[in-house]
C-alpha positions in Angstrom: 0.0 0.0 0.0 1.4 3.9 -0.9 2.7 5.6 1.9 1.7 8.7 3.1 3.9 11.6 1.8 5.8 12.8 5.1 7.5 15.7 2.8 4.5 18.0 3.3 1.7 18.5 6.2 -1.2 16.6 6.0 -4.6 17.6 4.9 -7.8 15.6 6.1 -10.1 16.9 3.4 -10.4 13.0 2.6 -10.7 11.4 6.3 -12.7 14.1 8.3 -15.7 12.1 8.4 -13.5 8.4 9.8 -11.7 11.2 12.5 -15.6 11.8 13.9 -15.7 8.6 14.4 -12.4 6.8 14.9 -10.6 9.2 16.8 -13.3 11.5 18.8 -15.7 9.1 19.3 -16.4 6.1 21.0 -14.2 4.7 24.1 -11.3 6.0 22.5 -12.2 9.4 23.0 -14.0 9.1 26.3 -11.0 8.1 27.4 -9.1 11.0 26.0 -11.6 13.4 27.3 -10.8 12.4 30.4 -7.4 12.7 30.6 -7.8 16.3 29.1 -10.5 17.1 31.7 -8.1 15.9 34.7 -5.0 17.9 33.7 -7.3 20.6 32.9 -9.1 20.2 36.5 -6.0 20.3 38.3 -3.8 23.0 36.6 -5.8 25.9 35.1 -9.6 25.0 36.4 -11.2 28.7 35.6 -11.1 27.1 31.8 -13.4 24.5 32.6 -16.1 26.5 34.9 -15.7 29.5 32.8 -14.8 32.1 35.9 -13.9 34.5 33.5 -14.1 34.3 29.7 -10.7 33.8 28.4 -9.1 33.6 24.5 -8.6 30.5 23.3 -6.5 29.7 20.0 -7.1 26.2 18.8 -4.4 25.5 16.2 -5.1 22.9 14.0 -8.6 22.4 15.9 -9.9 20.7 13.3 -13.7 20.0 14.3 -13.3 21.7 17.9 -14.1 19.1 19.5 -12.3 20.4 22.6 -12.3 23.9 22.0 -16.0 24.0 21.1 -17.1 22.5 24.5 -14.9 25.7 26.0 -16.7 27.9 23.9 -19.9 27.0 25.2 -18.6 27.5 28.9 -18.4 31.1 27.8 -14.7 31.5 26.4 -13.7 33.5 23.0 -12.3 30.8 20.8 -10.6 31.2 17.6 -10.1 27.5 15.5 -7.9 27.2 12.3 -7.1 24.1 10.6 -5.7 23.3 7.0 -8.5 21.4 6.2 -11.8 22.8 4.8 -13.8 20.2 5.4 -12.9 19.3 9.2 -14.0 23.7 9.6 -17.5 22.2 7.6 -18.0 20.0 10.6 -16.8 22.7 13.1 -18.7 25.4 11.5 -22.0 23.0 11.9 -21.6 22.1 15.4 -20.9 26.2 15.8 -24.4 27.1 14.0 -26.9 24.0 15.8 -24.9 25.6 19.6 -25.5 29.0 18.7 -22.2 30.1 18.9 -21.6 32.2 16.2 -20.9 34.5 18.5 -18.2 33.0 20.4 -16.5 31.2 17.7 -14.1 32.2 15.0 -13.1 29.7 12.2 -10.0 30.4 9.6 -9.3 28.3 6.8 -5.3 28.3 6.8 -2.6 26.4 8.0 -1.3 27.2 11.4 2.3 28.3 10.0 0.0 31.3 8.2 -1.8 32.5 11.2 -0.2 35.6 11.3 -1.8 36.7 7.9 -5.5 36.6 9.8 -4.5 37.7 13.6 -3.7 41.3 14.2 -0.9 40.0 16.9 -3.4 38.7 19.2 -1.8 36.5 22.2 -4.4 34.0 24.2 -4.8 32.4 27.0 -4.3 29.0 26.0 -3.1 27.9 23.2 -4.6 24.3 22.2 -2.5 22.0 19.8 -3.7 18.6 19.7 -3.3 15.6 17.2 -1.1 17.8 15.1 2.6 17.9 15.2 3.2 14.0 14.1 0.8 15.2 11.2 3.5 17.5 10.3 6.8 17.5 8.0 8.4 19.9 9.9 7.2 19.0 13.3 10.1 21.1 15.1 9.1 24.1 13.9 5.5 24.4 15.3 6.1 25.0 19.0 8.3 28.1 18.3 5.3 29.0 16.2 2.3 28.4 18.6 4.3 30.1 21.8 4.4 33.5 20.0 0.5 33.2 20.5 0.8 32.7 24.4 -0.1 35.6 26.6 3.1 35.4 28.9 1.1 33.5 32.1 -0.7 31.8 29.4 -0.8 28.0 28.6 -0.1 25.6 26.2 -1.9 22.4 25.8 0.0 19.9 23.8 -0.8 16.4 22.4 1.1 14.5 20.3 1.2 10.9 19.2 3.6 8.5 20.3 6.2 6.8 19.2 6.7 4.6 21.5 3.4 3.5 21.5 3.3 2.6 17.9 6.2 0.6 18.1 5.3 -1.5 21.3 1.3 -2.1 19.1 3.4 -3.6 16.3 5.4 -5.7 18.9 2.4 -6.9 20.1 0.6 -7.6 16.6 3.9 -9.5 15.7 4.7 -7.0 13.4 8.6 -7.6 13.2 9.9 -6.0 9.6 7.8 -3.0 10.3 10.4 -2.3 13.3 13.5 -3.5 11.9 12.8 -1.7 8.9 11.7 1.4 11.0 8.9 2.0 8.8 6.4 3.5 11.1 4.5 6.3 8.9 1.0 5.1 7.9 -0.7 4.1 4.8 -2.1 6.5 2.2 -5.5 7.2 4.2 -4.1 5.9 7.4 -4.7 7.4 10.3 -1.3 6.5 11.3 0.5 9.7 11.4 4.0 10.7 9.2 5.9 11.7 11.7 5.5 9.9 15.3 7.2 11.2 18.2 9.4 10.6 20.6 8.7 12.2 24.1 12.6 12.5 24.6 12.8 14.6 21.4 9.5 16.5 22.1 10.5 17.4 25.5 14.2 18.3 24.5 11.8 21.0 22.0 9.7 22.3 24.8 12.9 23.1 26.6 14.0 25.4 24.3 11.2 27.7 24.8 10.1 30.3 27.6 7.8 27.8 29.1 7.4 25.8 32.2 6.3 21.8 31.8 4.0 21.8 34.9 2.4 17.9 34.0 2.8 14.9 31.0 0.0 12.5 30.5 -0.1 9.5 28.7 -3.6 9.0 26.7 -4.5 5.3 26.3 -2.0 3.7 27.9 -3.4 0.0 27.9 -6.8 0.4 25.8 -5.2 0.1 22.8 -3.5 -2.9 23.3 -6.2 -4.8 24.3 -6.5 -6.6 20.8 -9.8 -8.2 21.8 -12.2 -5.5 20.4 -15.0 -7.1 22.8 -12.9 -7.2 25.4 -12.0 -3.6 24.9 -15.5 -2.6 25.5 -16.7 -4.8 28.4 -16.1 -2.6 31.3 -15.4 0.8 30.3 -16.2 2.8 33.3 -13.6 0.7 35.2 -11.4 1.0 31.8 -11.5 5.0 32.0 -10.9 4.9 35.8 -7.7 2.8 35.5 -6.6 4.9 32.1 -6.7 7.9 34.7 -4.7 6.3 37.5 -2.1 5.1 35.5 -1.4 8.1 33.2 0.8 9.7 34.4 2.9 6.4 36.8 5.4 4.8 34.5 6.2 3.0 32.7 2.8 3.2 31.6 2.6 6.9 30.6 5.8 6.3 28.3 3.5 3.7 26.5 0.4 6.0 25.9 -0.3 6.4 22.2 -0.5 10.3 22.9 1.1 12.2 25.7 -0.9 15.3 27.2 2.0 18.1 27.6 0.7 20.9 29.7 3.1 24.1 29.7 2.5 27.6 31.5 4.5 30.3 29.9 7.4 32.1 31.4 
């Protein structure tokens, strides 16, 4: 099967409708949620309960499925995304919500913000799902923490390459890691670029910006090959997810790791 083309960023024009449903719904993202929510809960909790309405940048926010729940709290939140059709699916949630008001949605990649923002800052920055989607995947933090007020935050999630790697292990998938061939099939939702957390952290030190948690999302789930067994318990599933997300060596094995950052 073709590869994807890791020489350029990826556009979901063609998968935004299997992300709705692969990666945001379902167990898979109830888990995430939660994970999101907890960090969230313990490190900047005005965002969730809305004590003041903030600005919120979602860079490559896709359908908002984050963001647009903090819109609806009361916050100011600006989405852009490369994609035109993952903004038809964001700009439909915005309308049936009623949050024209609240929401901004800009067709452009997150490297070309600056042609549509007057130098705005925010509050929190949101980046999720998007660096291992990118050639360049380096060059984005520098890029995102212009856009942070300084005491604002940075939520980061990226997928991980240690995760992929120990999923093949388990699916006996031994040339794929000898040959260290982990970017996905054309139309995979297997990224380009996975990361390594050593690599992304080494990134994040670079910049004014203080690492106050790391969370591994899906830590076991995942690698419970047994799609009904996956699904038999999931309330205990999501409780255990949470209590071992951020002990190791369980974290290191999420498939995406939850970076929260609070800027210098």
């Amino acid at each position: 099967m073709a590869k994807q083309n890791a020489s350029q960023d990826r556009n979901f024009d063609d998968l935004a409708g299997r992300f709705k449903k692969n990666i945001y719904g379902g167990l898979k993202g109830a888990v995430r949620l939660a994970v999101l929510q907890r960090d969230f809960s313990e490190y900047i909790p005005h965002v969730l309960t809305a004590e003041t309405s903030l600005r919120i940048l979602d860079a490559g926010g896709g359908q908002g499925q984050f963001s647009l729940a903090l819109a609806k709290a009361g916050h100011r939140v600006v989405v852009c995304d490369i994609s035109a059709e993952m903004l038809k699916l964001a700009r439909e949630q915005v309308e049936d919500a009623g949050l024209q008001q609240q929401v901004t949605l800009i067709h452009c990649a997150i490297q070309d913000l600056g042609a549509h923002l007057d130098d705005d800052q925010f509050d929190l920055v949101l980046c999720h799902a998007v660096m291992e989607w990118m050639a360049e995947p380096q060059s984005l933090l520098p890029h995102l923490c212009q856009y942070i007020k300084p005491g604002g935050w940075l939520s980061l999630t990226y997928y991980n390459r240690h995760g992929l790697i120990f999923k093949n292990l388990l699916r006996t998938n031994f040339k794929k890691i000898i040959a260290q061939d982990f970017g996905g099939a054309k139309g995979s939702l297997t990224p380009i670029n996975p990361l390594e957390p050593q690599q992304v952290d080494a990134w994040l030190a670079e910049l004014p910006l203080t690492v106050v948690t790391r969370s591994g999302i899906r830590v076991f789930h995942d690698y419970i090959l047994d799609g009904q067994q996956r699904e038999r318990s999931p309330e205990e599933l999501v409780a255990l997810e949470l209590a071992l997300s951020r002990q190791e060596p369980y974290r290191s094995l999420g498939r995406y790791i939850h970076v929260m950052g609070k800027k210098d």
